[in-house]
C-alpha positions as CSV (number, residue, x, y, z in Angstrom):
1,X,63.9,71.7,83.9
2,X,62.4,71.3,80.5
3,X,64.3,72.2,77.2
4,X,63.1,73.7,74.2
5,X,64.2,73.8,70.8
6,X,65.3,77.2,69.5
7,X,62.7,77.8,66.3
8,X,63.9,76.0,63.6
9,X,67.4,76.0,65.0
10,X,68.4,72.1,66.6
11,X,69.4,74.4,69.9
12,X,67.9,72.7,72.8
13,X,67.5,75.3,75.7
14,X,66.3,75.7,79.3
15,X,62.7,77.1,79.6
16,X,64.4,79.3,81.9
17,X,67.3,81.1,81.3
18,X,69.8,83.1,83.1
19,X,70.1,86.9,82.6
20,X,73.7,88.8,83.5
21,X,72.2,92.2,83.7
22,X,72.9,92.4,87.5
23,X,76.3,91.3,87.3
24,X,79.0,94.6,87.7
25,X,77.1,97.9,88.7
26,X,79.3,100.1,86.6
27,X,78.1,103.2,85.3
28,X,74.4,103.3,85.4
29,X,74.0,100.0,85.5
30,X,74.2,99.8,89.2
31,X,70.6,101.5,89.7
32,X,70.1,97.6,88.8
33,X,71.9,95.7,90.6
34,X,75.8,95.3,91.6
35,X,76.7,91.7,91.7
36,X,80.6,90.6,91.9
37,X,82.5,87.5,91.6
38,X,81.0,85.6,94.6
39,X,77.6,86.6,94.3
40,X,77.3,85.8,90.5
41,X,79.1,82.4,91.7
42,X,76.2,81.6,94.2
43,X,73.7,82.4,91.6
44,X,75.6,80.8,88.5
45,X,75.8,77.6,90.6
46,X,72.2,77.6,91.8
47,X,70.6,78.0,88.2
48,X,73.3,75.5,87.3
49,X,71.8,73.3,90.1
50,X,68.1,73.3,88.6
51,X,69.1,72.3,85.0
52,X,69.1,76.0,83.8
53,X,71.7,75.5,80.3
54,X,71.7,79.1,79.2
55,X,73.1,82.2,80.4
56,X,72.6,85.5,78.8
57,X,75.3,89.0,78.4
58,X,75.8,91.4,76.2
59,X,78.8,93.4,75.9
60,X,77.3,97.0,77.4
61,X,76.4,95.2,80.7
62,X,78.5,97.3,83.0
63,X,80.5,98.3,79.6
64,X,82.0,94.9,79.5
65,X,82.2,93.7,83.1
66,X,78.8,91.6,83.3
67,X,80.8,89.6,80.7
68,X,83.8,89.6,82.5
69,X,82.2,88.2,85.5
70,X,80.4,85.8,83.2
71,X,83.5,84.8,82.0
72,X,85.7,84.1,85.3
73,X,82.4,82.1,87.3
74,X,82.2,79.7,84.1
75,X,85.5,79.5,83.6
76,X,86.6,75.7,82.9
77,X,82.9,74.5,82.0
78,X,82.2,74.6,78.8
79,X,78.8,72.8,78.9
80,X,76.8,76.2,79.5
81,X,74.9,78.0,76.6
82,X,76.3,81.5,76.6
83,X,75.1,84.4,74.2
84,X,76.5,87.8,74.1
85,X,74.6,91.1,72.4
86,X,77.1,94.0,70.2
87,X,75.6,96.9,68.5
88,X,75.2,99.7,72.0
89,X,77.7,101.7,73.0
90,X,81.1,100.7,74.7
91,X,82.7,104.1,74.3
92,X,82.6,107.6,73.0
93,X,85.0,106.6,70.0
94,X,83.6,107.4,66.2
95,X,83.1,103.3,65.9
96,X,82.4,102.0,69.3
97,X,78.7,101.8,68.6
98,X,76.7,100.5,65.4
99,X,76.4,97.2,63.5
100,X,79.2,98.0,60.9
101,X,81.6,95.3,60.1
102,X,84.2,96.9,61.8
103,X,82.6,97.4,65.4
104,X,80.8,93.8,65.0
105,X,84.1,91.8,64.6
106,X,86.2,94.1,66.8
107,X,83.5,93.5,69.8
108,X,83.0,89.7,69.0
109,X,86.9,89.2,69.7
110,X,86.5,91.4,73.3
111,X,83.8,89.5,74.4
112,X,85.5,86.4,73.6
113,X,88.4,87.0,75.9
114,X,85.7,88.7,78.5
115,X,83.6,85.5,78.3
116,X,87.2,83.2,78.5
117,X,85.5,80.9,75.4
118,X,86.3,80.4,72.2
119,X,82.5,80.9,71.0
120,X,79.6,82.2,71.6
121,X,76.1,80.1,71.6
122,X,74.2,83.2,70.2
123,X,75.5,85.9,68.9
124,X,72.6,89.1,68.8
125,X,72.3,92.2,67.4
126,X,71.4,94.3,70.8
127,X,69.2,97.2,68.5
128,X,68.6,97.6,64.9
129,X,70.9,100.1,62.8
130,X,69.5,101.8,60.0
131,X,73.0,103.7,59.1
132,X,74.8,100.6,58.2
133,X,73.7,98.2,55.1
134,X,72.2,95.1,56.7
135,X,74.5,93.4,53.8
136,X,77.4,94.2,55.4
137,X,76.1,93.2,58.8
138,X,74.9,89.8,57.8
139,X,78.6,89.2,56.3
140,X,80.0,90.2,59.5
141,X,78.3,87.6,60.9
142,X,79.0,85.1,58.2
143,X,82.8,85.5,59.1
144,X,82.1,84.9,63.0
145,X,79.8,82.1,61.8
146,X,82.8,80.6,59.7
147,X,85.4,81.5,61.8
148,X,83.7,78.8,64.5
149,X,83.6,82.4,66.8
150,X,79.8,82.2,66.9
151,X,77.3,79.5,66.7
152,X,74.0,80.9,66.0
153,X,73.3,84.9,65.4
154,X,70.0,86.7,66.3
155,X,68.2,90.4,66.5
156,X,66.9,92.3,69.5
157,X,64.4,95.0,69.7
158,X,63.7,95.3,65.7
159,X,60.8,96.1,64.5
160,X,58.8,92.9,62.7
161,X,59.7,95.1,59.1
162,X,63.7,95.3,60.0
163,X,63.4,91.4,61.2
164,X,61.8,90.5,57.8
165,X,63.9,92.9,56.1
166,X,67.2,91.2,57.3
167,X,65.8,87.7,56.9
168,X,65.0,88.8,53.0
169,X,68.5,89.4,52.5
170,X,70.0,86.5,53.7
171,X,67.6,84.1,51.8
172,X,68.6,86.0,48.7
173,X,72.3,86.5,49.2
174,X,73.3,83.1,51.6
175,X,74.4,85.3,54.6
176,X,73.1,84.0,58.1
177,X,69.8,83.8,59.2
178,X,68.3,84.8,62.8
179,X,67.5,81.6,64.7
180,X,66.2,83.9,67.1
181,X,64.7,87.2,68.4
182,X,65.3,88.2,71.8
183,X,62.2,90.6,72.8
184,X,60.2,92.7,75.9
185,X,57.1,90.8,75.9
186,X,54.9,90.3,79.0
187,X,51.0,90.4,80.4
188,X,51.5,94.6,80.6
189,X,53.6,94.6,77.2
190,X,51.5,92.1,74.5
191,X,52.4,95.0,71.6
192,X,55.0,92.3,70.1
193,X,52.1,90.0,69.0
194,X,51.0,92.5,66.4
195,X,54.3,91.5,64.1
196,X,57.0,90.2,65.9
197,X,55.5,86.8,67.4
198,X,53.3,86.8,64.2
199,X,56.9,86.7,62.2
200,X,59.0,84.5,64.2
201,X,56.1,81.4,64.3
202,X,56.3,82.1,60.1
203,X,59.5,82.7,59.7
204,X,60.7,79.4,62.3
205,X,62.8,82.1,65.1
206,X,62.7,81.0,68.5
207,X,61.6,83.5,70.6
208,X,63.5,84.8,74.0
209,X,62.1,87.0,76.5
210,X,64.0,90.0,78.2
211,X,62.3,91.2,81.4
212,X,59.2,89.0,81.5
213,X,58.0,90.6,84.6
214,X,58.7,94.2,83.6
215,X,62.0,94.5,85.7
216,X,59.6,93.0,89.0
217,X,56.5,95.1,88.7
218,X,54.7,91.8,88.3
219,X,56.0,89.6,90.8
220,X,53.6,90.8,93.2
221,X,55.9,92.5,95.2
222,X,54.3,96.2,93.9
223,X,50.9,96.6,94.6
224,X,48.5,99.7,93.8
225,X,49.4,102.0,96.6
226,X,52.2,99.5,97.8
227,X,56.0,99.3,96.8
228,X,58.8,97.6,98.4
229,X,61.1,99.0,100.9
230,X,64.2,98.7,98.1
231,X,61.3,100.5,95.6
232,X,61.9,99.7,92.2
233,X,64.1,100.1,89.2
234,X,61.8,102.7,87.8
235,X,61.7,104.4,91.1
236,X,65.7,104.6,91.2
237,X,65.5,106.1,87.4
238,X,65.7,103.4,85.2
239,X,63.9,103.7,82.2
240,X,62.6,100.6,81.1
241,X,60.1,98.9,80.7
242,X,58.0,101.9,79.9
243,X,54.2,101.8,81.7
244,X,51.8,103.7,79.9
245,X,48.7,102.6,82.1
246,X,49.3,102.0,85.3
247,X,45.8,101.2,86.0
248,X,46.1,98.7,83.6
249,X,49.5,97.1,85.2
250,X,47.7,97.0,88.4
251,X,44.5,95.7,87.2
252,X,46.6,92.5,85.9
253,X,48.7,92.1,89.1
254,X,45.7,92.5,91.1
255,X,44.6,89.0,89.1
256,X,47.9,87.5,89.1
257,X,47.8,87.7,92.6
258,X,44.4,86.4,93.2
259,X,45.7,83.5,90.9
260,X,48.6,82.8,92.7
261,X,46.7,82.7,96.1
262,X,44.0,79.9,94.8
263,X,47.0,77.5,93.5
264,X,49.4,78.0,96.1
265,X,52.1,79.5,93.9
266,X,54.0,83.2,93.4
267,X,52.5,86.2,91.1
268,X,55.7,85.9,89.5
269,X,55.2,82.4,88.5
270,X,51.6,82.8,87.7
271,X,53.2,85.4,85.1
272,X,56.3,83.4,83.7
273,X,53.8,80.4,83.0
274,X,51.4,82.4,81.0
275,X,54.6,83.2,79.0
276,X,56.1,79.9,78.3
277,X,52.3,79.1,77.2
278,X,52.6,81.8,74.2
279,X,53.3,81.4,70.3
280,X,57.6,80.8,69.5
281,X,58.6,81.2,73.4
282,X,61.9,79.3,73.9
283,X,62.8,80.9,76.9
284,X,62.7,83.6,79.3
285,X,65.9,85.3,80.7
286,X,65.0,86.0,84.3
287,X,67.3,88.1,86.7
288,X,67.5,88.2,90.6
289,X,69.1,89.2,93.7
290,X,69.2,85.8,95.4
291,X,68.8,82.5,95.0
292,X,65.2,82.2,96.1
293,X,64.5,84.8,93.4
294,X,65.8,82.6,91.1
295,X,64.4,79.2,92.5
296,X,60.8,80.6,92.2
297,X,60.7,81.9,88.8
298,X,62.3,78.3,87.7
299,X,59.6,76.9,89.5
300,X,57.0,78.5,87.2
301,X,58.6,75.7,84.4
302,X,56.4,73.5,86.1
303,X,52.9,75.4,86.1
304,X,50.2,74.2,83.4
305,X,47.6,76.6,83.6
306,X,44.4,75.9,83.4
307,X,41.8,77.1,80.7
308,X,40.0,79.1,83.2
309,X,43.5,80.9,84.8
310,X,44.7,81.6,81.1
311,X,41.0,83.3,80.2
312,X,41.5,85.5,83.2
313,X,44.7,86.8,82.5
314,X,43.5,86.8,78.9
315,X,41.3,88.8,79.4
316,X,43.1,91.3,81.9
317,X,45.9,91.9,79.6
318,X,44.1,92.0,76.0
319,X,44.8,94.6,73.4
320,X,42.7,95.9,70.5
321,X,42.9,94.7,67.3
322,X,44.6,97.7,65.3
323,X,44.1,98.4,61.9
324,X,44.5,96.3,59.8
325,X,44.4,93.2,62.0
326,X,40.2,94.1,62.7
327,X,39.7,94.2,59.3
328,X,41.5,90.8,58.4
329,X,40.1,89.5,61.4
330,X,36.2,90.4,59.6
331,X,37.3,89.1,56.3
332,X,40.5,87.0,56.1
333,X,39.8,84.7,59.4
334,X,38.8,81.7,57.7
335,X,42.5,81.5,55.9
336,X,44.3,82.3,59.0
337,X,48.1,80.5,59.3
338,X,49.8,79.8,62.7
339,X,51.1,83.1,62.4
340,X,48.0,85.0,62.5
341,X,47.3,83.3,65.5
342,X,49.9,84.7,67.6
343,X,47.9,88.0,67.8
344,X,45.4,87.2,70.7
345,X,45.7,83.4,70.1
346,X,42.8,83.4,72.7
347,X,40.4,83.9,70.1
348,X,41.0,80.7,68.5
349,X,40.9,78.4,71.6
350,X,38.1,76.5,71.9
């Protein structure tokens, strides 16, 4: 396994990280998966196994059981990275959702116990809040910070203006600053390079990844016409990630799997190294069923591609330069930063 460091944080984590959404099946949760105690073990112990450092949770997984589960399997070893998410909804009280003071230090102190640590690696905002003043967020997680509850805080699924937004505050009032972003990026989903890769590389976030093969539709395993006996998540009613051209997701698993089949390697893989390959990527938090799952998408650590691979699925999965990235890109090109780069860095290769 290699380790990366997280932005501008000193952080060192796996290029592959563990995702907990699996673990519980409470609720709605179990249209994804339904893991208990011995089968989180088994897979726990195998990422363990191949140098994976950091597991991920949040405290809506199974409303609070992923954690729990978390929790029991890494009880007495401390060595794992864990983070935790607050912000979704727990309950139907008045203040069991939001990022107000009051939910955000009530939640950390549940997940605590739930996780059986006495701190979290990374702490994230799950989903941005536009009904609570980011001030008072930011000094809730200034007492987690202080309190030695929380190591590191982050956002997830804001937009690249509430990122900024947030960041603007705590430079100018001394409240904590994201190390990270934890985002839906992938070949079928590349909309995050218009702001929100563009911000972390200038703004020094490391960068995780939730669902890097769009909850399996890239592994391969779902063809044009073809769908595994099990189906999919999509097929049982989950929601995400949303497809919006389905000719377009096959197009690019029809080349993932040509890919694959040349090198001797896994869709999936061919997918997860393109990732670790892009602008900020610290890590991507892969799920699975089994340990297999989970031994192949580790393996994909190890893929380089090569300049002709990454054209293809360049190429593939491009997206057009919206307004008013076309018109920088006539006029502004020559002073691009590192930033600007991260939209479609494959026009600056060569």
């Amino acid at each position: 396994m290699k380790y990366r460091t997280l932005g501008d944080a000193g952080l060192r984590v796996s290029e592959i990280s563990m995702g907990t959404f699996t673990f519980g099946g409470r609720g709605d949760f179990a249209m994804v998966g339904e893991q208990g105690v011995p089968e989180a073990r088994r897979l726990v112990d195998c990422c363990l196994d191949h140098g994976v450092n950091l597991f991920d949770c949040a405290n809506m997984y199974s409303t609070g059981l992923a954690e729990e589960i978390l929790g029991e399997v890494l009880d007495g070893r401390p060595e794992p990275l864990v983070t935790s998410k607050v912000r979704m909804p727990i309950g139907d009280g008045p203040n069991d959702a939001g990022a107000s003071r009051y939910h955000i230090l009530r939640e950390c102190e549940r997940s605590l116990k739930k996780l059986r640590r006495d701190r979290i690696d990374i702490y994230y905002l799950h989903e941005w809040d536009g009904s609570v003043p980011l001030e008072e967020t930011l000094s809730a997680l200034e007492t987690l910070i202080r309190d030695g509850k929380v190591r590191h805080v982050g956002c997830s699924n804001y937009s690249g203006w509430h990122m900024m937004k947030a960041l603007g505050i705590a430079d100018r009032t001394g409240l904590p600053r994201f190390a990270t972003q934890q985002i839906h990026y992938t070949l079928e989903a590349r909309e995050v390079e218009y702001e929100l890769l563009p911000a972390a590389v200038d703004q020094g976030l490391g960068t995780l990844v939730w669902s890097p093969l769009a909850a399996g539709l890239l592994s391969g395993k779902h063809r044009r016409g073809q769908y595994p006996a099990d189906g999919s998540r999509q097929s049982r009613g989950w929601s995400e990630p949303p497809i919006r051209d389905w000719e377009r997701l096959w197009n690019i698993v029809d080349v993932l799997v040509d890919l694959a089949e040349a090198r001797g390697a896994t869709p999936a893989q061919m997918a997860l190294a393109w990732l670790l390959d892009r602008p900020s990527v610290a890590s991507l938090v892969v799920g699975g069923s089994d340990t297999a799952q989970f031994e192949e998408n580790i393996a994909s650590a190890d893929i380089s591609l090569t300049d002709a691979e990454r054209a293809r699925l360049d190429e593939v999965s491009t997206i057009p330069l919206l307004y008013p990235y076309w018109h920088q890109d006539q006029f502004a090109r020559d002073t691009f930063t590192s930033a600007d780069r991260a939209l479609l860095p494959e026009r600056f290769r060569g």
